[in-house]
N, C-alpha and C positions, 0 to 999 in steps of 0.2 A: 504494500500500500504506500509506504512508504515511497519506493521507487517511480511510480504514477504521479503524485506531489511532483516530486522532482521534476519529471519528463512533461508535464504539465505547463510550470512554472515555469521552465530553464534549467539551468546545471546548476552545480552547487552554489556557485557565487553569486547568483543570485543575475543574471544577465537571459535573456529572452531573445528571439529569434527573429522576435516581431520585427515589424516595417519600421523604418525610422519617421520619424513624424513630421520631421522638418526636411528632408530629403529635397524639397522641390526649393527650399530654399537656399540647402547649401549648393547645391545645381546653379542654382543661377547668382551667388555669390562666384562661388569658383569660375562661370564664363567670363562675368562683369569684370572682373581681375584678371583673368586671361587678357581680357581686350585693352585698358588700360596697360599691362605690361608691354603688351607687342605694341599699342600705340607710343607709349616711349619711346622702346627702340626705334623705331619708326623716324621718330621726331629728332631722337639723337644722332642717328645718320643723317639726317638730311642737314640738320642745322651748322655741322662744322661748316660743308662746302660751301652753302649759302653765304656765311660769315664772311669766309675765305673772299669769294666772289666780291660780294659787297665791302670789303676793305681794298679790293684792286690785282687777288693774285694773280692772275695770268701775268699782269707787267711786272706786281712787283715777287719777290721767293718769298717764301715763309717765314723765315730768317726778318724779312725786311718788315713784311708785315708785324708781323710782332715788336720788332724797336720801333715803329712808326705807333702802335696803338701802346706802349711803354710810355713813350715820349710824350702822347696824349694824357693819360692816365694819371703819370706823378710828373707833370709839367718840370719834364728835364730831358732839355735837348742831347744829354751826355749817356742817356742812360743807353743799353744795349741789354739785348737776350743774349742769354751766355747759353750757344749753340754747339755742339750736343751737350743736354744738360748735366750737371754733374750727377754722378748716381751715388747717392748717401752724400750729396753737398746739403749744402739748408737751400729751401726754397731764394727762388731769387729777390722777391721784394725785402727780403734780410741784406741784401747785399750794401744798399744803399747806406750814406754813412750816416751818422747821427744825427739826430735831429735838436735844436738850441730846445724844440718845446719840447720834450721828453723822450719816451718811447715811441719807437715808430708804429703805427696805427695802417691801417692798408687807406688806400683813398675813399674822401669823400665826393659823393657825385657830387658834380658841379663844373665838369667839365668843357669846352666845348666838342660837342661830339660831330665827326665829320661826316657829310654825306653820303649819296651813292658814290664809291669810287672818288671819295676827297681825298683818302689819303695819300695817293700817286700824285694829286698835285702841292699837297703838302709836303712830300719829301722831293720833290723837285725843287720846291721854293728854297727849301734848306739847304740842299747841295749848290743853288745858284748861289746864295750867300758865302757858301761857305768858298765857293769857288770864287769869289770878288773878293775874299779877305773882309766884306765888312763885317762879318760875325765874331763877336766876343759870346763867353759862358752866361757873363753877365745879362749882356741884353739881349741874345738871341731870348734866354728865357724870361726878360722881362718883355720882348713881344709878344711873348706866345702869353702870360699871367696878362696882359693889355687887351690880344685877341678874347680871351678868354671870358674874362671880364666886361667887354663892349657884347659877348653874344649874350652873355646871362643879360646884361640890362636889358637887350631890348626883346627879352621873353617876357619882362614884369609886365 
């Protein structure tokens, strides 16, 4: 009789055979989460090339793009991507030197951010300067903190 009970109820632990109840939910939790995952990946290939594109790379390398949106970012016409990266270096925004206001903090937006394909005529403006000798450290990036500055005003 005993054994009847059991075979009834389930096995000893006390678990049953039955249909799960919410089945149709974790069904459709587990697709909704498929689609979402695969729509990332999706969005993450597509988005480096796009990027790429839209900063100029066919004219400009990789290499160049990156110290062009560097140079944007922490308003320093000096700075450079350190290509190939170092492996077990520290990230590159540590590289940069010390700051009079403290620690160094990553940037705040507020940049001027460049167009379709600006940044090709940005770093052409910069190699003309630099090729006429009239560029200093100094001012080169007190033009760019000027540019900078003239675009933020006339967004208010």
């Amino acid at each position: 009789m005993a054994q009847n009970a059991i075979k009834e109820s389930g096995d000893a632990s006390g678990t049953t055979d039955a249909v799960n109840p919410h089945a149709r939910m974790h069904k459709f939790v587990y697709r909704i989460t498929l689609v979402c995952l695969i729509a990332q990946v999706i969005e993450g290939s597509l988005i480096v090339p796009y990027v790429l594109i839209y900063f100029g790379f066919p004219q400009l390398s990789l290499t160049e793009v990156c110290d062009e949106v560097y140079k944007i970012a922490y308003v320093d016409e000096e700075r450079e991507c350190v290509f190939p990266y170092p492996l077990g270096g520290e990230p590159e925004p540590w590289i940069s030197p010390p700051s009079p206001l403290g620690p160094h903090t990553p940037p705040a937006p507020g940049w001027a951010l460049p167009g379709f394909r600006g940044v090709i005529g940005m770093r052409a403006e910069r190699e003309a300067r630099k090729a006429s000798g009239a560029s200093n450290g100094s001012a080169s990036a007190g033009a760019l903190v000027e540019q900078t500055a003239g675009v933020q005003g006339d967004g208010k």
